[in-house]
C-alpha positions as a Python dict, from the first residue, in 0.01 Angstrom:
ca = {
    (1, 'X'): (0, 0, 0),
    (2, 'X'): (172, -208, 286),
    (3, 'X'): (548, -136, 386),
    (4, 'X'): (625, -482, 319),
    (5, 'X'): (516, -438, -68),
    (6, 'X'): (613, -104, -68),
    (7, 'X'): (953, -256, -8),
    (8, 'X'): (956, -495, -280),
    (9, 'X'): (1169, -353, -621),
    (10, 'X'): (924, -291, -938),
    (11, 'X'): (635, -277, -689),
    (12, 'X'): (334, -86, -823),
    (13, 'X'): (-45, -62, -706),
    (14, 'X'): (-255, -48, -393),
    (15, 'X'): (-348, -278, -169),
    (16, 'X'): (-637, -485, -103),
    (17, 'X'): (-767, -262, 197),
    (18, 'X'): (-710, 72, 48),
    (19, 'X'): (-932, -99, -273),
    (20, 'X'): (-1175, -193, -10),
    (21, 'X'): (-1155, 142, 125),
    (22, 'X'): (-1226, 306, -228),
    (23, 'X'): (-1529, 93, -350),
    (24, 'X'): (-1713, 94, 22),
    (25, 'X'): (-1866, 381, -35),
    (26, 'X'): (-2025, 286, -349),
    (27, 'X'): (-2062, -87, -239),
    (28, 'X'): (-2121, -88, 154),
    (29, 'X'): (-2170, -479, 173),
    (30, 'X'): (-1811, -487, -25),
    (31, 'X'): (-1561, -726, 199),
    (32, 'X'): (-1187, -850, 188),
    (33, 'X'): (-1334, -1196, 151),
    (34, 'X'): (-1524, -1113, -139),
    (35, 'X'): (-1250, -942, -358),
    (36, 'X'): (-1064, -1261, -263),
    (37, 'X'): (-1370, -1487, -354),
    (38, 'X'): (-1351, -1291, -657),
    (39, 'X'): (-1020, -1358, -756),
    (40, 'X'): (-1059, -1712, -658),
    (41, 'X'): (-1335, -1717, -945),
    (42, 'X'): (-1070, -1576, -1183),
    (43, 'X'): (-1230, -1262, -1219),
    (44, 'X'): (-975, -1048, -1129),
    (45, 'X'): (-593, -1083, -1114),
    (46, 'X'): (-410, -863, -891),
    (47, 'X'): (-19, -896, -920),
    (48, 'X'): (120, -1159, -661),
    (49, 'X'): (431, -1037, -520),
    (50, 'X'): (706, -1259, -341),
    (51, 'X'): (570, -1189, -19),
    (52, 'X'): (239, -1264, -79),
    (53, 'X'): (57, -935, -75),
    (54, 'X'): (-142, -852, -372),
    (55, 'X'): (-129, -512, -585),
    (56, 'X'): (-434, -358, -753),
    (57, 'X'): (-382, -172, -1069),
    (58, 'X'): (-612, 97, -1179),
    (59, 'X'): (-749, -152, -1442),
    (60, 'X'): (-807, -430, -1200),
    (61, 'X'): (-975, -157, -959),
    (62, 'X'): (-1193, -77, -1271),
    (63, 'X'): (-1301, -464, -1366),
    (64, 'X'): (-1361, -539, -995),
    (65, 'X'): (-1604, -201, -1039),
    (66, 'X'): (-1794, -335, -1286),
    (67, 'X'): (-1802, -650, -1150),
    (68, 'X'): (-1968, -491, -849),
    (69, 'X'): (-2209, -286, -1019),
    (70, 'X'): (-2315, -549, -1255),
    (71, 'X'): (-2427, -767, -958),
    (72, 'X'): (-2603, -484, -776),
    (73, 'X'): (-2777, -299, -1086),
    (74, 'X'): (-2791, -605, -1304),
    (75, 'X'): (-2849, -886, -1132),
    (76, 'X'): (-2593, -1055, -1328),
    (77, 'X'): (-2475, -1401, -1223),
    (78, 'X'): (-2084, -1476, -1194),
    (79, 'X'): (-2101, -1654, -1459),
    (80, 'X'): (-2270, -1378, -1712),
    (81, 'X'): (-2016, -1160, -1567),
    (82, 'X'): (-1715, -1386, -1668),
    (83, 'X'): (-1848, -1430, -2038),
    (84, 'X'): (-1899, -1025, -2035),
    (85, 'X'): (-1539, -974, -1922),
    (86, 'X'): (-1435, -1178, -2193),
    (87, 'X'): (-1635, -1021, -2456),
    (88, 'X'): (-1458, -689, -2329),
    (89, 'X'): (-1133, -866, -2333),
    (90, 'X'): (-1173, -887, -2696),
    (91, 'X'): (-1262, -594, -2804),
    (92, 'X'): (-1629, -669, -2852),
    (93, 'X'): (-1950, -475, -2769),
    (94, 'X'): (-2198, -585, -2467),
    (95, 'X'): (-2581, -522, -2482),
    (96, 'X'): (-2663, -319, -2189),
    (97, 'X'): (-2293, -150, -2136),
    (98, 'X'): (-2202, 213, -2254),
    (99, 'X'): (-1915, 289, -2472),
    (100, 'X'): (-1626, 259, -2186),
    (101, 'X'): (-1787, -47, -2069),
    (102, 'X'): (-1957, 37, -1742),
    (103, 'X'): (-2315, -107, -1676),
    (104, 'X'): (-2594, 122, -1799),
    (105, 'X'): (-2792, 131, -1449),
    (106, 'X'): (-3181, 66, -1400),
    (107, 'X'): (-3385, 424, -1497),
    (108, 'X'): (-3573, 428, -1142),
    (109, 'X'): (-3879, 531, -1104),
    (110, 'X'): (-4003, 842, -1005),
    (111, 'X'): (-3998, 1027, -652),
    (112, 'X'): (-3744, 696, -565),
    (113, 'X'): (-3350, 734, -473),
    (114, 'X'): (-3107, 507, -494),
    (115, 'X'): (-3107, 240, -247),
    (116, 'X'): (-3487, 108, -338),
    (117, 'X'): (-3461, -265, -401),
    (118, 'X'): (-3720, -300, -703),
    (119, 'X'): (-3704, 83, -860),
    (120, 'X'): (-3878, -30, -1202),
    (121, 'X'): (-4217, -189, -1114),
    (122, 'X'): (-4312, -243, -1500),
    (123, 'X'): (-4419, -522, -1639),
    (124, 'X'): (-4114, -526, -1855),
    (125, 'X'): (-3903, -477, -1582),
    (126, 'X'): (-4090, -732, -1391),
    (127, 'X'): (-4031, -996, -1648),
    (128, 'X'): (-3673, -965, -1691),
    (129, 'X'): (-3620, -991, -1289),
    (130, 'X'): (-3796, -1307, -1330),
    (131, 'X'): (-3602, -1453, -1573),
    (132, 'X'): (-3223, -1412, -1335),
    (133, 'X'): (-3168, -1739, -1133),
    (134, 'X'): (-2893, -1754, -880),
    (135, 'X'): (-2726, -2035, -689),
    (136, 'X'): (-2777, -2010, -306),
    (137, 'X'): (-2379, -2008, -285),
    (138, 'X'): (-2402, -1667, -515),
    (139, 'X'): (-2694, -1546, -311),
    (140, 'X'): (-2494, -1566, 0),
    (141, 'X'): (-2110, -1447, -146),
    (142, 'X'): (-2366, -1143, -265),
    (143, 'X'): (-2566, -1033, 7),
    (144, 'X'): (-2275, -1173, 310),
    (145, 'X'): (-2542, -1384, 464),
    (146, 'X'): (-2339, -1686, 630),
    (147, 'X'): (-2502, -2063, 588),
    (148, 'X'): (-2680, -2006, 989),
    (149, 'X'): (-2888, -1635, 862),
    (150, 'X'): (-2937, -1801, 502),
    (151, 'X'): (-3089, -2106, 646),
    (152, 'X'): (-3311, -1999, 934),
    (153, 'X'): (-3445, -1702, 631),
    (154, 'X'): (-3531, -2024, 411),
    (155, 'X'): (-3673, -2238, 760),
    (156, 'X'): (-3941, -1925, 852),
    (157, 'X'): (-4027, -1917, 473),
    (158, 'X'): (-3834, -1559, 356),
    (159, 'X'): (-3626, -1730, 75),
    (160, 'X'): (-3759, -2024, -166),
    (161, 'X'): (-3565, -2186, -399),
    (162, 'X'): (-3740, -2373, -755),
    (163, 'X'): (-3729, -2709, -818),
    (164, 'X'): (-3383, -2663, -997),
    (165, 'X'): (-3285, -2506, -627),
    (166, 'X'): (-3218, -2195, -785),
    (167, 'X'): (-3348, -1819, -605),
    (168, 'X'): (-3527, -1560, -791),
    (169, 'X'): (-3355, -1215, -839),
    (170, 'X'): (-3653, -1077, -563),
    (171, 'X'): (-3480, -1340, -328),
    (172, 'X'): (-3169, -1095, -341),
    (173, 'X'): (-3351, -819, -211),
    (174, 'X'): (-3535, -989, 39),
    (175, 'X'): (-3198, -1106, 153),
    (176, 'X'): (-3017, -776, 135),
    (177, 'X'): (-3302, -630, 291),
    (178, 'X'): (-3277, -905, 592),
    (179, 'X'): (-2888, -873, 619),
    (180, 'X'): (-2928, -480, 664),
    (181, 'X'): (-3210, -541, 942),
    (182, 'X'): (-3006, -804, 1162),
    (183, 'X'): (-2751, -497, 1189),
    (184, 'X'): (-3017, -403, 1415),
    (185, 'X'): (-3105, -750, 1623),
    (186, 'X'): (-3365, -838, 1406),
    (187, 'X'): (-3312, -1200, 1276),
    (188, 'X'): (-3546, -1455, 1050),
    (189, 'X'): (-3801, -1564, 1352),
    (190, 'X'): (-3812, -1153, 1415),
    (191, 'X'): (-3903, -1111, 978),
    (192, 'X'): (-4158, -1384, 950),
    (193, 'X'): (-4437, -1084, 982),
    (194, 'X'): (-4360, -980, 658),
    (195, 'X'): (-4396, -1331, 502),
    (196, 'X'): (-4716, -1344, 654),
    (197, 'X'): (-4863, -981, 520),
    (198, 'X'): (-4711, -1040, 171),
    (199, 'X'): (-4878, -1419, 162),
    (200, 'X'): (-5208, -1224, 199),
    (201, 'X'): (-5147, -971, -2),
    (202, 'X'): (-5097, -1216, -284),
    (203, 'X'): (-5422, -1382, -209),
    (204, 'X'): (-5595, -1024, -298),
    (205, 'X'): (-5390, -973, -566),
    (206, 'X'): (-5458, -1351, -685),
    (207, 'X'): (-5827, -1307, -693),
    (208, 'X'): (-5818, -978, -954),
    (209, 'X'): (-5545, -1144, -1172),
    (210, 'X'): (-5672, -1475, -1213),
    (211, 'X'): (-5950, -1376, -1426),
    (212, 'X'): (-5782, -1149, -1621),
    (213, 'X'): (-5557, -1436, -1698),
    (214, 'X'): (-5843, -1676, -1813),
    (215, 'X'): (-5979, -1425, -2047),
    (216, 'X'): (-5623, -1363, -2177),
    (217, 'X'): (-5613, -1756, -2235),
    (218, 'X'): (-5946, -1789, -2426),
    (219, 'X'): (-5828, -1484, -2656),
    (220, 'X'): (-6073, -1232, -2530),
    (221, 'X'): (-5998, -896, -2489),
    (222, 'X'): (-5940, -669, -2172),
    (223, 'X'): (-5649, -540, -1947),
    (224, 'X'): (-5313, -677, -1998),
    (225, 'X'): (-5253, -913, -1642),
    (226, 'X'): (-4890, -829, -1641),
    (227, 'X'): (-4982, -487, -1692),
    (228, 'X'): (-5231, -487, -1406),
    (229, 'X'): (-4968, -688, -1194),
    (230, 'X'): (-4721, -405, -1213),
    (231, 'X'): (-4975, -197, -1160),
    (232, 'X'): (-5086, -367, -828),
    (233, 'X'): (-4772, -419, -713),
    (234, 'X'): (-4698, -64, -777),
    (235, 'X'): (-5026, 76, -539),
    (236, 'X'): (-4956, -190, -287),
    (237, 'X'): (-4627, -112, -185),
    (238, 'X'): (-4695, 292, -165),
    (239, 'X'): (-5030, 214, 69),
    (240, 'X'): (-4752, -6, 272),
    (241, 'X'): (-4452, 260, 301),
    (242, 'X'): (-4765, 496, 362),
    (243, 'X'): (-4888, 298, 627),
    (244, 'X'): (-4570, 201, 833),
    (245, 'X'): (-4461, 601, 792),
    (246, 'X'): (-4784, 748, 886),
    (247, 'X'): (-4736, 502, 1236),
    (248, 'X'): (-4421, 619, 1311),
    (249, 'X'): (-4551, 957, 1284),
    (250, 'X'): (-4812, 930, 1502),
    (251, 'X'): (-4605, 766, 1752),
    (252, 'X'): (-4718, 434, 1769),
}
């Protein structure tokens, strides 16, 4: 807490940078600007005092917690998140929460730790990424890409938006994923590689689902596309990891 809300009679809570200080750990990416974005959004509401300075209870440290974790685990819009806080507001039950209200997290998959971007490769899994749409202006407040990074990603092809102008939830990752590797001098023009390689490895993967899809149209029987898409996807990104790992151990 500062000295100048210390100061202040009735004064209670912690301030904004020892909140930051708390959730970093659990939330690297976390910044002053977004806790105030947040509470711009109305989705928290620190006490104001006179001064200015704003005081965190332990309750709004806990709602700005599940805020957090609800974007990261969940992919949850804001706007899911603001209906949810309501719901808990009230009283009332949310699918997906357990019984104090924190998110349930993804099960991930074996022999993979925390930090993996996609964890669940099932088909399931698969279908309810595709189903999360976020704003570019979420994509950005979430990942801390400013407008230059998020718009040379889109100009060398790394992020697409759909005709509503909407990003899928894999967008997120590839944007977390190229905010963690500029930390290193790598920028869009440095990532487009990867565009490439994962534009071919579509084609391949293209060419053993489309039939599988055709039969699954005219009713006929065999493997289950999303299935074998999961599946795919699955193989293809160990024979990647494996490849890029066993070059670095040989030096090259």
């Amino acid at each position: 807490m500062t000295s100048a809300a210390r100061a202040e009679p009735g004064a209670t809570g912690i301030s904004i940078g020892t909140v930051l200080r708390a959730l970093q750990p659990d939330f690297p990416d976390l910044t002053i600007s977004k806790i105030r974005y947040l509470e711009t959004e109305g989705l928290i509401s620190p006490e104001r005092r006179s001064s200015g300075y704003r005081l965190f209870a332990e309750a709004d440290v806990a709602r700005l917690r599940f805020i957090l974790t609800a974007q990261r685990d969940r992919f949850w819009p804001l706007k899911v998140i603001k209906d949810a806080l309501d719901r808990l507001d009230q009283g009332l039950d949310i699918p997906g929460l357990t019984s104090d209200g924190s998110v349930v997290p993804p099960t991930p998959a074996p022999d993979e730790g925390p930090g993996t971007a996609v964890a669940d490769l099932s088909a399931a899994a698969l279908r309810r990424r595709r189903a999360v749409r976020i704003t570019p202006a979420e994509l950005r407040e979430r990942t801390g890409l400013d407008h230059a990074a998020y718009g040379q990603l889109k100009a060398f092809g790394l992020l697409r938006t759909d005709a509503s102008g909407r990003h899928h939830a894999d967008d997120l990752d590839v944007a977390t994923a190229a905010a963690a590797l500029s930390r290193y001098g790598l920028e869009a023009r440095h990532l487009r590689a990867f565009r490439v390689g994962a534009d071919r490895e579509l084609g391949l993967t293209q060419q053993i689902l489309e039939p599988l899809r055709r039969r699954r149209a005219r009713g006929a029987s065999g493997p289950d596309p999303a299935e074998t898409e999961a599946q795919l996807l699955s193989a293809m990104l160990s024979l990647h990891v494996a490849l890029v790992r066993s070059g670095l151990a040989d030096g090259h």
